[in-house]
Biopython code that builds the backbone (N, CA, C, O; Angstrom):
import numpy as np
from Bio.PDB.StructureBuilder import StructureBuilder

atoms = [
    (1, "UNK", "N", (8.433, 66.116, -65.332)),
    (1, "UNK", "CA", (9.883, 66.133, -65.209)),
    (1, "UNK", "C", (10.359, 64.709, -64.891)),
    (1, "UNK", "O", (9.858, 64.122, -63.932)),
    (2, "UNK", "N", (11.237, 64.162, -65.594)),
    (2, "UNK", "CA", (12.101, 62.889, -65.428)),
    (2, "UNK", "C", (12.588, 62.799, -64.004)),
    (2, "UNK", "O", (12.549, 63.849, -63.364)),
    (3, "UNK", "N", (13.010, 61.786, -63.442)),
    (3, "UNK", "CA", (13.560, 61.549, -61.936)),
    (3, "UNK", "C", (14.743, 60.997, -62.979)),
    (3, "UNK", "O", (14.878, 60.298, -63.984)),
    (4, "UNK", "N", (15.584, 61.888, -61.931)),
    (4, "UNK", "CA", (17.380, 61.465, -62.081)),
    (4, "UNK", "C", (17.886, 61.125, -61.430)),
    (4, "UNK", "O", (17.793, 61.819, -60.418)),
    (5, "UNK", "N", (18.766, 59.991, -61.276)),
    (5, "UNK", "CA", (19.245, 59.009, -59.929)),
    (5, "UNK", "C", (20.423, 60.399, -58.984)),
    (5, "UNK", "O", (21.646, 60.273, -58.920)),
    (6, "UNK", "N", (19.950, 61.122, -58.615)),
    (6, "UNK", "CA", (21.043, 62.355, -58.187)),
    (6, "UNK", "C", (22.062, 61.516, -57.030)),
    (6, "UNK", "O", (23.267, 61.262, -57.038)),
    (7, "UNK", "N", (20.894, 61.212, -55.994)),
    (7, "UNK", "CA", (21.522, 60.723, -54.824)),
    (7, "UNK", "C", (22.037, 59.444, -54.911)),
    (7, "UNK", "O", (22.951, 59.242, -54.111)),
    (8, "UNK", "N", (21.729, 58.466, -55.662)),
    (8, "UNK", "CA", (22.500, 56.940, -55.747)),
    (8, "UNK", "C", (23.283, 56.912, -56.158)),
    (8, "UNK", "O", (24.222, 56.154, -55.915)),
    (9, "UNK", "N", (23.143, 58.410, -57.605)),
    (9, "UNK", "CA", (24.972, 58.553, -58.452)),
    (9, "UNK", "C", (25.832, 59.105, -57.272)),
    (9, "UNK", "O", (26.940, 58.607, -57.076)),
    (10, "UNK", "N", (25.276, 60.308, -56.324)),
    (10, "UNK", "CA", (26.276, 60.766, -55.297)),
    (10, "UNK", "C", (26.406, 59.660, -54.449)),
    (10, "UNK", "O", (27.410, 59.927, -53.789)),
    (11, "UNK", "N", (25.962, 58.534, -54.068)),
    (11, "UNK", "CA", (26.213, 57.480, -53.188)),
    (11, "UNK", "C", (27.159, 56.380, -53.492)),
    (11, "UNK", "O", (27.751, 55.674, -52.675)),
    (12, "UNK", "N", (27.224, 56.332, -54.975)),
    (12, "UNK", "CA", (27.699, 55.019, -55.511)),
    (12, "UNK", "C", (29.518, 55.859, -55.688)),
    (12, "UNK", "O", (30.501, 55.210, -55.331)),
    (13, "UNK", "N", (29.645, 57.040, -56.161)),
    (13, "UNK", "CA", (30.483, 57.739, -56.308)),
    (13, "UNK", "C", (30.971, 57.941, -54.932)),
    (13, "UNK", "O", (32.170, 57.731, -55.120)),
    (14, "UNK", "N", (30.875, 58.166, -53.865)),
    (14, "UNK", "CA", (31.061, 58.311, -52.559)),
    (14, "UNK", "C", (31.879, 56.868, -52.392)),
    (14, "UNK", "O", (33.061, 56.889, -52.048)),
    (15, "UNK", "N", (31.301, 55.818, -52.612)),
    (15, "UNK", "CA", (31.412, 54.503, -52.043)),
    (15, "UNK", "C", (32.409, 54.496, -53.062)),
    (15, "UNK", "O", (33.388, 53.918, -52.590)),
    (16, "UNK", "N", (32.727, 55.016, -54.732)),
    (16, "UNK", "CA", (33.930, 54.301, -55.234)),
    (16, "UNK", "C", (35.139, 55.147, -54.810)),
    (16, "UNK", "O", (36.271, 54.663, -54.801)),
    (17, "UNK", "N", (34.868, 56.500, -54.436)),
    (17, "UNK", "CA", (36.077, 57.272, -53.565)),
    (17, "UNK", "C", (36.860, 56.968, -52.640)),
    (17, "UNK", "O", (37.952, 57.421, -52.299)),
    (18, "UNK", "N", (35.642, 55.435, -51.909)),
    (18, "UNK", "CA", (36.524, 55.303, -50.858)),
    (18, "UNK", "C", (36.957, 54.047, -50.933)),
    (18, "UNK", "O", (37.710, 53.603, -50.067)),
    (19, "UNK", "N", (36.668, 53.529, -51.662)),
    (19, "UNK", "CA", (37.343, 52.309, -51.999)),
    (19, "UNK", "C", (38.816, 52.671, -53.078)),
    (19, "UNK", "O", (39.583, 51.766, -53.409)),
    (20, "UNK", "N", (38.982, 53.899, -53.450)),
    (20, "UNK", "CA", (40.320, 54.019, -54.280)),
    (20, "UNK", "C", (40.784, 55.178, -53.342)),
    (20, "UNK", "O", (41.092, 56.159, -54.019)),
    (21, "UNK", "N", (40.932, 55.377, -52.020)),
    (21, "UNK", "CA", (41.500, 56.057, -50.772)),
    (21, "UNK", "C", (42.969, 55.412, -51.011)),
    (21, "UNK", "O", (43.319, 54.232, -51.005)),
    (22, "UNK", "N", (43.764, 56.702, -51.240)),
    (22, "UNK", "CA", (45.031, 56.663, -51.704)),
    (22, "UNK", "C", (45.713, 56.169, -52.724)),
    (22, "UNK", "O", (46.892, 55.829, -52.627)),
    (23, "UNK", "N", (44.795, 56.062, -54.143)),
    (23, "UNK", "CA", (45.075, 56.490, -55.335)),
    (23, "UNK", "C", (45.999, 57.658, -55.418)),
    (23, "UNK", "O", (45.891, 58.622, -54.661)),
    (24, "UNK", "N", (46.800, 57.571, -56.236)),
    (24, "UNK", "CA", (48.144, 58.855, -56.772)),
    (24, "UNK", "C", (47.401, 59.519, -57.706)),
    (24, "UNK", "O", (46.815, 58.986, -58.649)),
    (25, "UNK", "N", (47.434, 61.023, -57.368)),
    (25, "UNK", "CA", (46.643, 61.862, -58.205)),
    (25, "UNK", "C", (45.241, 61.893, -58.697)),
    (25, "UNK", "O", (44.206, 62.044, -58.047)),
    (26, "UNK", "N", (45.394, 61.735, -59.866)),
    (26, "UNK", "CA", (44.049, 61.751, -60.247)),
    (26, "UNK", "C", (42.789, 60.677, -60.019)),
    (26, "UNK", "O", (41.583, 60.838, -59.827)),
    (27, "UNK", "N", (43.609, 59.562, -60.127)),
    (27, "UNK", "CA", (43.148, 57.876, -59.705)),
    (27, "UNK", "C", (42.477, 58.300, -58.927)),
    (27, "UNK", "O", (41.289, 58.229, -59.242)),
    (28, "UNK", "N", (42.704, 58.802, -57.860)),
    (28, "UNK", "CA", (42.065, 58.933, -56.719)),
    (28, "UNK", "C", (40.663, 59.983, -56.423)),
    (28, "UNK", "O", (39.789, 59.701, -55.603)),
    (29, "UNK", "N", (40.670, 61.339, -57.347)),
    (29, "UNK", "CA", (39.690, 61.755, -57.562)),
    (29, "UNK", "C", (38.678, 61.892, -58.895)),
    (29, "UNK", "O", (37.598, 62.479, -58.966)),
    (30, "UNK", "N", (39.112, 61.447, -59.508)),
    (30, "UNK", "CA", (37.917, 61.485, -61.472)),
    (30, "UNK", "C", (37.474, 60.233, -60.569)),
    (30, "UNK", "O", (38.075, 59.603, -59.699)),
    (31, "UNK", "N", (36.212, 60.120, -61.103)),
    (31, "UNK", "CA", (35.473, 58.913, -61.178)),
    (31, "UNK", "C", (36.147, 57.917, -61.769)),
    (31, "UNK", "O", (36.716, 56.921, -61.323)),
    (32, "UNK", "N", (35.900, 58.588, -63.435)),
    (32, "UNK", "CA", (36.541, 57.698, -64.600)),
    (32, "UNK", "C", (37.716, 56.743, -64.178)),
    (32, "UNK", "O", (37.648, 55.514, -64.142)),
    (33, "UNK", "N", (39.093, 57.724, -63.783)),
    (33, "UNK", "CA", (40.099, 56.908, -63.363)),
    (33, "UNK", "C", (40.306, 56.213, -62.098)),
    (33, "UNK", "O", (41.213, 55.453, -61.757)),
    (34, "UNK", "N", (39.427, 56.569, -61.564)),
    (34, "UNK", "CA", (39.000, 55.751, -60.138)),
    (34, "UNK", "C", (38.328, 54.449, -60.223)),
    (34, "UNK", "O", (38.690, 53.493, -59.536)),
    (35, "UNK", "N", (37.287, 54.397, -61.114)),
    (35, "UNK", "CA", (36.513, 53.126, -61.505)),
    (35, "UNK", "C", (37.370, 52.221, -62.542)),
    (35, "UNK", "O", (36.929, 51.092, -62.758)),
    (36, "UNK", "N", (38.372, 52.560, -63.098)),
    (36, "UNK", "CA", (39.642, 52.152, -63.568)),
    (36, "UNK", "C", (40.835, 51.490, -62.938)),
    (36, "UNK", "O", (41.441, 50.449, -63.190)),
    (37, "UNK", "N", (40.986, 52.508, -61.966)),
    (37, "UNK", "CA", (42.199, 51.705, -60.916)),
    (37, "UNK", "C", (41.442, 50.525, -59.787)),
    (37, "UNK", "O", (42.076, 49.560, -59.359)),
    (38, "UNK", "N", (40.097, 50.786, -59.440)),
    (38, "UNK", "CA", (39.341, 49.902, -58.682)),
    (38, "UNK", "C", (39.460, 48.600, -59.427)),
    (38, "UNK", "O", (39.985, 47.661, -58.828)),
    (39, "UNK", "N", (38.951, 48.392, -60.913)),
    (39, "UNK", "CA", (38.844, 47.639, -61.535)),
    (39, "UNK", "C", (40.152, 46.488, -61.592)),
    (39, "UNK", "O", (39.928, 45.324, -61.258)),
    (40, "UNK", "N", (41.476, 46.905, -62.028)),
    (40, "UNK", "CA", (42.322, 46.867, -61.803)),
    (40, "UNK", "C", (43.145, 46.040, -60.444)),
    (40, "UNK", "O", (43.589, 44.897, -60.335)),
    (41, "UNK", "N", (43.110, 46.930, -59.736)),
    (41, "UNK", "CA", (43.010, 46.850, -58.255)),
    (41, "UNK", "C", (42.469, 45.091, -57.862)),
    (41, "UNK", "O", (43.225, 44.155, -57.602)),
    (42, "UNK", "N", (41.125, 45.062, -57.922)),
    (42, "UNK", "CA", (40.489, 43.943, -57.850)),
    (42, "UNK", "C", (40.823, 43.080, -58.768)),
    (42, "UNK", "O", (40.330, 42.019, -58.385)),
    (43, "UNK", "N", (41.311, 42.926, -59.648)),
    (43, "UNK", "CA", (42.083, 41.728, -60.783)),
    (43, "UNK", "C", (43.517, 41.613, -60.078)),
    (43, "UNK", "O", (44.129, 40.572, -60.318)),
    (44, "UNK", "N", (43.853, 42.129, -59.616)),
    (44, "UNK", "CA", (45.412, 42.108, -59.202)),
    (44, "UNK", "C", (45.254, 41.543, -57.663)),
    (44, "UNK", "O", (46.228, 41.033, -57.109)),
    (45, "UNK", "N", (44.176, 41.640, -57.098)),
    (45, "UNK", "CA", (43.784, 41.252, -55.780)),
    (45, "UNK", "C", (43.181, 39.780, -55.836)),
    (45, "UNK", "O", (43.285, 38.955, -54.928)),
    (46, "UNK", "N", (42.701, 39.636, -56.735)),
    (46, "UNK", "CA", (42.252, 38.279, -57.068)),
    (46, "UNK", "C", (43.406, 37.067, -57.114)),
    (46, "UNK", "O", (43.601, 36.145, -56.322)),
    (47, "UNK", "N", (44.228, 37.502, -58.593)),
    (47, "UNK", "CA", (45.355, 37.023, -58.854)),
    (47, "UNK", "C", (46.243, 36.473, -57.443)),
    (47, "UNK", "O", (46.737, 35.361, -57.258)),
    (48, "UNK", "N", (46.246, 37.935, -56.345)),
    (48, "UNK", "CA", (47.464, 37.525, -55.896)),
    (48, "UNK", "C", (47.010, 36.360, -54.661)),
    (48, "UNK", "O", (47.748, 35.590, -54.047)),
    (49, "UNK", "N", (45.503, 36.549, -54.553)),
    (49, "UNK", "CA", (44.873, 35.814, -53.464)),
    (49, "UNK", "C", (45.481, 34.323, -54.065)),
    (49, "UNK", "O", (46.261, 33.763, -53.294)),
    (50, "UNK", "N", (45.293, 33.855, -54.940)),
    (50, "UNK", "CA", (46.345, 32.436, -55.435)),
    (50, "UNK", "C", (47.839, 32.622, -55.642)),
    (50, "UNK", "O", (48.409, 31.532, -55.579)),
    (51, "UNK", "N", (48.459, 33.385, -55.812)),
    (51, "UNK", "CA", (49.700, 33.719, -55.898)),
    (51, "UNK", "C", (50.742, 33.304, -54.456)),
    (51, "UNK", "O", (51.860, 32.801, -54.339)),
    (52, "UNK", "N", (49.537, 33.894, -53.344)),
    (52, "UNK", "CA", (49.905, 34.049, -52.260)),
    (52, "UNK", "C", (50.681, 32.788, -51.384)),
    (52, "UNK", "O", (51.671, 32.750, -50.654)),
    (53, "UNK", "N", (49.567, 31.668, -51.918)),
    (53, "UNK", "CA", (49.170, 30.522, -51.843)),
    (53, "UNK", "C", (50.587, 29.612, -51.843)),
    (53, "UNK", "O", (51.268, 29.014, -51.009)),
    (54, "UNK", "N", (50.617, 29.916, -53.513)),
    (54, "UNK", "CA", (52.102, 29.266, -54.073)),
    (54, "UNK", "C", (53.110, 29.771, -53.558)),
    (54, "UNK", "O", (54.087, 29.028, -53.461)),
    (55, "UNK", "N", (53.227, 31.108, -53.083)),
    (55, "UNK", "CA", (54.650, 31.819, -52.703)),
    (55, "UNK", "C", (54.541, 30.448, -51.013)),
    (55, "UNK", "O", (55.187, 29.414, -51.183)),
    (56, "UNK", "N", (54.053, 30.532, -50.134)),
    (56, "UNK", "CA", (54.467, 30.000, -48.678)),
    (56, "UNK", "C", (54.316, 28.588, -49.287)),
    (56, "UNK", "O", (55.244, 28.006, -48.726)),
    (57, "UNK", "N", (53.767, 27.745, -50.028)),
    (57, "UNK", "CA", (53.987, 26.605, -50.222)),
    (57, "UNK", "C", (55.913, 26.264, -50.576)),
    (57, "UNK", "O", (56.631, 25.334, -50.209)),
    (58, "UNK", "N", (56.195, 27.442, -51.392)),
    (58, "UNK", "CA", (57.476, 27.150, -51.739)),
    (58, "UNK", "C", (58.465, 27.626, -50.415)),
    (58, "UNK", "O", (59.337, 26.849, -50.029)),
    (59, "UNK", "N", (58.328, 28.554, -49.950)),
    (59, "UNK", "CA", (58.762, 28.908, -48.651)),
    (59, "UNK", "C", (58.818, 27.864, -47.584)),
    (59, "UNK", "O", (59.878, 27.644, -46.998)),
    (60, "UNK", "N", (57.973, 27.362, -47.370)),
    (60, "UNK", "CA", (58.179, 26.082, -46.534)),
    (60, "UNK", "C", (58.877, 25.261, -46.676)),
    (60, "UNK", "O", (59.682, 24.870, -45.831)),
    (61, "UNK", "N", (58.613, 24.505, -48.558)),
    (61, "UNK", "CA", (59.410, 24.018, -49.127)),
    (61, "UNK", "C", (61.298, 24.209, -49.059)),
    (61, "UNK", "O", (62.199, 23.398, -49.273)),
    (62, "UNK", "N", (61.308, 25.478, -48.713)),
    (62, "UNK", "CA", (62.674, 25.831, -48.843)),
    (62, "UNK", "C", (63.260, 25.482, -47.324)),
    (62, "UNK", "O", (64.423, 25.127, -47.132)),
    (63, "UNK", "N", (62.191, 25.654, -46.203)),
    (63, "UNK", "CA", (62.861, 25.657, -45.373)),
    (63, "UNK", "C", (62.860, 24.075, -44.390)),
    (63, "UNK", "O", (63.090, 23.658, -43.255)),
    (64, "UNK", "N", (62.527, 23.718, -45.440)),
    (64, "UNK", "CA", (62.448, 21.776, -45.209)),
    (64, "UNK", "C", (63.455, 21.018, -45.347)),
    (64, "UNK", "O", (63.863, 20.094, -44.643)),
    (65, "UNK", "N", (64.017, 21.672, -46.752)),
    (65, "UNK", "CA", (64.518, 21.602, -47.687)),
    (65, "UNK", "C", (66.344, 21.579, -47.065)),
    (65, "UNK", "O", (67.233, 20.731, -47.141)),
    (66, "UNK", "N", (66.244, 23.396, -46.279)),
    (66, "UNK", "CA", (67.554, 23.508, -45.588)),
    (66, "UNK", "C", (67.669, 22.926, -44.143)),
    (66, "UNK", "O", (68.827, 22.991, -43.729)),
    (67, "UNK", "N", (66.813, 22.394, -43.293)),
    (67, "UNK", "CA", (66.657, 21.376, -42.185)),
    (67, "UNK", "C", (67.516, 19.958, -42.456)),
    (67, "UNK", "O", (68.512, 19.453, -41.938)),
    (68, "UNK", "N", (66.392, 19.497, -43.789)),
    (68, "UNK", "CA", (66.938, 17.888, -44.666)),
    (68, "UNK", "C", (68.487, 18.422, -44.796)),
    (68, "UNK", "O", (69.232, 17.614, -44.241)),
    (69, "UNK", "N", (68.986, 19.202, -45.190)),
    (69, "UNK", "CA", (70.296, 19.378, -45.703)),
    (69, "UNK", "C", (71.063, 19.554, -44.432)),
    (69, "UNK", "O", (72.283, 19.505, -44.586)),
    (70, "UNK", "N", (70.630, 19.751, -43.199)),
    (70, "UNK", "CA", (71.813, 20.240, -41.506)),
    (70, "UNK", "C", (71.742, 18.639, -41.620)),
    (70, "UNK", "O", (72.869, 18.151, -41.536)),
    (71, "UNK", "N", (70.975, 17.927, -41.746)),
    (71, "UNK", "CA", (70.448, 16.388, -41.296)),
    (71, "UNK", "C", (71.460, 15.451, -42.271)),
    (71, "UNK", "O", (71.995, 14.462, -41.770)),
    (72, "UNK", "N", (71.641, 15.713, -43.330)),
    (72, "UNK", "CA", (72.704, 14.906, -44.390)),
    (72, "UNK", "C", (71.485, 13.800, -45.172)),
    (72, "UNK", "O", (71.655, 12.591, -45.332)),
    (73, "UNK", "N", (70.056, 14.722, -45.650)),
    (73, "UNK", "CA", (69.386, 13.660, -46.073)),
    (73, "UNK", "C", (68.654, 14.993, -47.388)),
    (73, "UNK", "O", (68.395, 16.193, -47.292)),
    (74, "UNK", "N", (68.567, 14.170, -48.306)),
    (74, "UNK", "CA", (67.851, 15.194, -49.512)),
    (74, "UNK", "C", (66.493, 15.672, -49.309)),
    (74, "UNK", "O", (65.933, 14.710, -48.784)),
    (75, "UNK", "N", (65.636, 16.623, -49.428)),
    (75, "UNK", "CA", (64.523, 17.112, -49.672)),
    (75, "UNK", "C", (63.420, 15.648, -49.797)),
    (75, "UNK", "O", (62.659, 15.095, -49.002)),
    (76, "UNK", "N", (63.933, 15.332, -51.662)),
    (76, "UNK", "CA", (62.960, 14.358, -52.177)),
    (76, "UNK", "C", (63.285, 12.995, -51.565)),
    (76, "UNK", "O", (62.487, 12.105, -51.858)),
    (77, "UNK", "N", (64.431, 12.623, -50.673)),
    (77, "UNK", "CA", (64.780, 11.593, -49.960)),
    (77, "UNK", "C", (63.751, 11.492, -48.839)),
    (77, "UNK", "O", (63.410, 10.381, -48.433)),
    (78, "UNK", "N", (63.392, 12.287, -48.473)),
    (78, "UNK", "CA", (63.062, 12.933, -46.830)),
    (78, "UNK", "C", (61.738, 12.708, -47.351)),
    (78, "UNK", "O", (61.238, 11.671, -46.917)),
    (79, "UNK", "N", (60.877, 13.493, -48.307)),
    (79, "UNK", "CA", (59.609, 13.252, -48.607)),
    (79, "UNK", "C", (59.246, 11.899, -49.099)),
    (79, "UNK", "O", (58.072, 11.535, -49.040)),
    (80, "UNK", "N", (60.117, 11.177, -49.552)),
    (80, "UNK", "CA", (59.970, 10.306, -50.080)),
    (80, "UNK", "C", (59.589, 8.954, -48.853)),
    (80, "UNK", "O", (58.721, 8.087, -48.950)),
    (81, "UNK", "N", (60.227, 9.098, -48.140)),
    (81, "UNK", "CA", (60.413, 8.389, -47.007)),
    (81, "UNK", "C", (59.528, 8.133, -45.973)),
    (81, "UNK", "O", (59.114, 7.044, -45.576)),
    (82, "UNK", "N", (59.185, 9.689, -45.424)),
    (82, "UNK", "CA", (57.436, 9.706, -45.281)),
    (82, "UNK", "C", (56.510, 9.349, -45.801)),
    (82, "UNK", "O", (55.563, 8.997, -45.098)),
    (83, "UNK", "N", (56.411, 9.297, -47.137)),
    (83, "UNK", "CA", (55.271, 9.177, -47.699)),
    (83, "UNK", "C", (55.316, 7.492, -47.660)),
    (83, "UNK", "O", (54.234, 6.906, -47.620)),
    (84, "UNK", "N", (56.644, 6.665, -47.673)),
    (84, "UNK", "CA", (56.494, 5.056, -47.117)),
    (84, "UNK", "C", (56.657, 4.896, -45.828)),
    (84, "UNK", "O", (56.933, 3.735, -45.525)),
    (85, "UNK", "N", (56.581, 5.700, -44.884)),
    (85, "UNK", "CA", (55.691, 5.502, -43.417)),
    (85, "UNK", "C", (54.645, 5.418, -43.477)),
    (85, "UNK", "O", (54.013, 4.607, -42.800)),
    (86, "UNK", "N", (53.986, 6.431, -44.515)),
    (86, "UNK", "CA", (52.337, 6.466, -44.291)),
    (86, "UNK", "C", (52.338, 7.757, -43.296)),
    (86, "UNK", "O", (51.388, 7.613, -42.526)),
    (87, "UNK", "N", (53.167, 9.177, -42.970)),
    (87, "UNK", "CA", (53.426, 9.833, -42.270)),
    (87, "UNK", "C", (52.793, 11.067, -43.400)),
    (87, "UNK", "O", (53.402, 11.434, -44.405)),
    (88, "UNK", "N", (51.546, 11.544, -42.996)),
    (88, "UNK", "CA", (51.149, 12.650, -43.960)),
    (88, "UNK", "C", (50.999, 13.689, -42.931)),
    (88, "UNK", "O", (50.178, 13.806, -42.021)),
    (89, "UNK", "N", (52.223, 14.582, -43.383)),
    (89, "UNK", "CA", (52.288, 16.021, -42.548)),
    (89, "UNK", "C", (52.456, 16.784, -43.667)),
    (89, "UNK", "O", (53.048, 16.575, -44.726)),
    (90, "UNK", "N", (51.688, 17.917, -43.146)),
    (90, "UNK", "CA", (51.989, 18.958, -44.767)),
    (90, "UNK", "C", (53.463, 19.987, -45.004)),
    (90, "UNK", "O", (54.391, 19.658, -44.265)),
    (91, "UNK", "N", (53.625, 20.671, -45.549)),
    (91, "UNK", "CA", (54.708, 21.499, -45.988)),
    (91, "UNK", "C", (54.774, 22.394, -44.623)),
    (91, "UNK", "O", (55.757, 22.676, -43.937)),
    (92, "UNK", "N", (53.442, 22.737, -44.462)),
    (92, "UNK", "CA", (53.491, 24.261, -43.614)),
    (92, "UNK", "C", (54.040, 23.374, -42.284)),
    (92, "UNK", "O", (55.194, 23.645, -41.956)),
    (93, "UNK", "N", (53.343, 22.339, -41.477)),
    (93, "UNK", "CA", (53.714, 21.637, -40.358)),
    (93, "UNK", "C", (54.982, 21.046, -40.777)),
    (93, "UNK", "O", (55.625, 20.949, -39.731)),
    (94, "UNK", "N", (55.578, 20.670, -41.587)),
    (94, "UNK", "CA", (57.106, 20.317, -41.408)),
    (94, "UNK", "C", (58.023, 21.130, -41.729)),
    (94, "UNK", "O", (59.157, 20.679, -41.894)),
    (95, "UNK", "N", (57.758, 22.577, -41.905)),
    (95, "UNK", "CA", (58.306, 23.465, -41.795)),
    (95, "UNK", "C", (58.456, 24.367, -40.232)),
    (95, "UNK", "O", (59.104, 25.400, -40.064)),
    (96, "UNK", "N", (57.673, 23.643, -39.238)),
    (96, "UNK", "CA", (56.825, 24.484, -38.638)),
    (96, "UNK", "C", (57.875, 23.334, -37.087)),
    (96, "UNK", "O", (58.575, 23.765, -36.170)),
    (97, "UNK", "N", (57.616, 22.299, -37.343)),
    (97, "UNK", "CA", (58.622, 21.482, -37.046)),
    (97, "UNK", "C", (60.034, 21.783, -36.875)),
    (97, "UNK", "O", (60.272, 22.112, -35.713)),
    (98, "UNK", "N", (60.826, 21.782, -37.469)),
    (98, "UNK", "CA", (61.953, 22.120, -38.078)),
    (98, "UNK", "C", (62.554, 23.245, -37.521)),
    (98, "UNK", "O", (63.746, 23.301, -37.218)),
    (99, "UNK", "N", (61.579, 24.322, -37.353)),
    (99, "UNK", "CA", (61.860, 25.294, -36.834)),
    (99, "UNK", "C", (61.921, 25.776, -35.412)),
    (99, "UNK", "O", (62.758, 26.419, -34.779)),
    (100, "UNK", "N", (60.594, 25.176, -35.085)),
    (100, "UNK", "CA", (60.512, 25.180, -33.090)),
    (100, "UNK", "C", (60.878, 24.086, -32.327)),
    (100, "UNK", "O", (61.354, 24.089, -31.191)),
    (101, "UNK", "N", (60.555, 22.939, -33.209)),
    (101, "UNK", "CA", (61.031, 21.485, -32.455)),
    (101, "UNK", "C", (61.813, 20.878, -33.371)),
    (101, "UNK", "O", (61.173, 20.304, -34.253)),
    (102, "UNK", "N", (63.093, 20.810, -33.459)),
    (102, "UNK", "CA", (63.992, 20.155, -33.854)),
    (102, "UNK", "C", (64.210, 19.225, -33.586)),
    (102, "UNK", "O", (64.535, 18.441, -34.477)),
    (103, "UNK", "N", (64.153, 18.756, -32.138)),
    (103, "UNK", "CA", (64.400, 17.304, -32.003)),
    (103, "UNK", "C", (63.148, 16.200, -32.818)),
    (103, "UNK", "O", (63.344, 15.031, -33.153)),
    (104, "UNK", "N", (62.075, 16.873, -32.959)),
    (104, "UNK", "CA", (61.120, 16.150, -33.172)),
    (104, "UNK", "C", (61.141, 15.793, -34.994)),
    (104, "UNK", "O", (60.862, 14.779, -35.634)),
    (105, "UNK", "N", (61.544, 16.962, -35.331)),
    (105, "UNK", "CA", (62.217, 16.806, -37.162)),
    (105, "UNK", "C", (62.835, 16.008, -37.219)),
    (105, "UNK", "O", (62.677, 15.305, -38.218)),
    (106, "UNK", "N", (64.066, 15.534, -36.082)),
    (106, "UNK", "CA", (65.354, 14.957, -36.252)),
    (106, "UNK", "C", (64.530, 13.403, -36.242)),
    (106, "UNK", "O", (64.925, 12.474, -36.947)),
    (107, "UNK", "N", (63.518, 13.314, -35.472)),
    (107, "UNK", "CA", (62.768, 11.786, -35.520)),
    (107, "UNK", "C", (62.495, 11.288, -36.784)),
    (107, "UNK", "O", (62.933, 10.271, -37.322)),
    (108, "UNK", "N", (61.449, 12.414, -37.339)),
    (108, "UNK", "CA", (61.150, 11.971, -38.689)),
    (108, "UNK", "C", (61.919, 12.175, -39.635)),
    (108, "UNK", "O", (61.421, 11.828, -40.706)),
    (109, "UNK", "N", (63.133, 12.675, -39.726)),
    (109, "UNK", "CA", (64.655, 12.582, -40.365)),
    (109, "UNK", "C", (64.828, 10.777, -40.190)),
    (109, "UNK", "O", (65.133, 10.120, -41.185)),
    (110, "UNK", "N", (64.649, 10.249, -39.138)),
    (110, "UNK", "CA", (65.481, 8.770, -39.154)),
    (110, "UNK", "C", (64.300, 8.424, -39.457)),
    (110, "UNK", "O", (64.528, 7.755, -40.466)),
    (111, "UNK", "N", (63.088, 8.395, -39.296)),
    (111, "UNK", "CA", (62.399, 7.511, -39.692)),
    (111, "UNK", "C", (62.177, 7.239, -41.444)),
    (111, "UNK", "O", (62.131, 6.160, -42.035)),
    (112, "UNK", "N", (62.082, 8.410, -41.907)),
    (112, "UNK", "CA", (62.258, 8.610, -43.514)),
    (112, "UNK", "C", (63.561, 7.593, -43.602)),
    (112, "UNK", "O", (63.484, 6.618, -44.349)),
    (113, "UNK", "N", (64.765, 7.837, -42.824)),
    (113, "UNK", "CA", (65.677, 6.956, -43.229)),
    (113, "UNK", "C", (65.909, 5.811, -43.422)),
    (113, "UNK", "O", (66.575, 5.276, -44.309)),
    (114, "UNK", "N", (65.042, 5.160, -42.103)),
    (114, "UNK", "CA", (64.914, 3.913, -41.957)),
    (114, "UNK", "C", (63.781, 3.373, -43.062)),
    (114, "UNK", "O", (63.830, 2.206, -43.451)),
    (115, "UNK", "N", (62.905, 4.167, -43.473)),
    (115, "UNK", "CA", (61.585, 3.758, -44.286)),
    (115, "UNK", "C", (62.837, 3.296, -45.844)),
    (115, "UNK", "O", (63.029, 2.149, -46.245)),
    (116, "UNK", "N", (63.416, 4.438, -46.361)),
    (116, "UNK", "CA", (64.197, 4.281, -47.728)),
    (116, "UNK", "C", (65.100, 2.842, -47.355)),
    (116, "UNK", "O", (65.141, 1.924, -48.175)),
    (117, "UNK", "N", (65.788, 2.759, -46.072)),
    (117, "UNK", "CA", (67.141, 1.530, -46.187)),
    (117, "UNK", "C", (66.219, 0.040, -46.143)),
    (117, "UNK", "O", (66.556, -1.037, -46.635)),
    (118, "UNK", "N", (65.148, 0.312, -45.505)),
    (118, "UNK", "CA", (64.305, -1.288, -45.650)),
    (118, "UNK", "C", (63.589, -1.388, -46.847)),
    (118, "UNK", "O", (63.059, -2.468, -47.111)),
    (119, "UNK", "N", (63.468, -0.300, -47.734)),
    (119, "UNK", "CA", (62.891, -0.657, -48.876)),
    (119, "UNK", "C", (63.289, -0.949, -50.339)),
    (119, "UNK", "O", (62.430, -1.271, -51.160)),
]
sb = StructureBuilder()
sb.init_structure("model")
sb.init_model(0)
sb.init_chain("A")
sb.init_seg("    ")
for serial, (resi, resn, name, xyz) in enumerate(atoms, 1):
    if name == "N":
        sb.init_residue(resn, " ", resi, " ")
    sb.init_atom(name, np.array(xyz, "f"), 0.0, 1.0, " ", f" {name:<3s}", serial, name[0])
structure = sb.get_structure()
């Protein structure tokens, strides 16, 4: 008599049940459409793991963006300005700035300023 994988198919099937735990309908119990929406699932999970990335880069961006603008100085003025200090702070920290320490934004607000009027 042949050996049939009984228990690794009931194991591997177990393990894809619970990885598609709260699938709608059927998704959730056929194999077939379960090893389907998993599939799925994990391409869309991949994707958004970089997606994620770009969404708070621009978010920060935005809120730099509306700081530079209470201040009376442009976005690309403001970055620009830093970057001829030699002042490398990233998006997330000058967003991060801006938000809890204002006075300390308002520094590197004049200093960007002063960097653009001497140059």
């Amino acid at each position: 008599m042949r050996a049939r994988k009984g228990h690794a198919r009931r194991r591997a099937r177990k393990r894809l049940f619970k990885d598609v735990k709260g699938a709608y309908l059927r998704r959730g119990n056929t194999a077939k459409l379960a090893f389907e929406t998993l599939v799925r699932a994990r391409q869309f999970a991949f994707r958004d793991r970089r997606a994620k990335k770009r969404n708070f880069r621009a978010l920060w961006i935005t809120r730099v963006t509306a700081a530079c603008k209470m201040r009376g100085i442009r976005y690309s003025q403001f970055i620009n300005g830093l970057i001829r200090c030699q002042i490398e702070l990233n998006r997330k920290s000058l967003s991060e700035l801006a938000i809890f320490h204002p006075s300390a934004f308002d520094e590197l607000v004049k200093l960007s300023q002063n960097a653009l009027q001497s140059a």
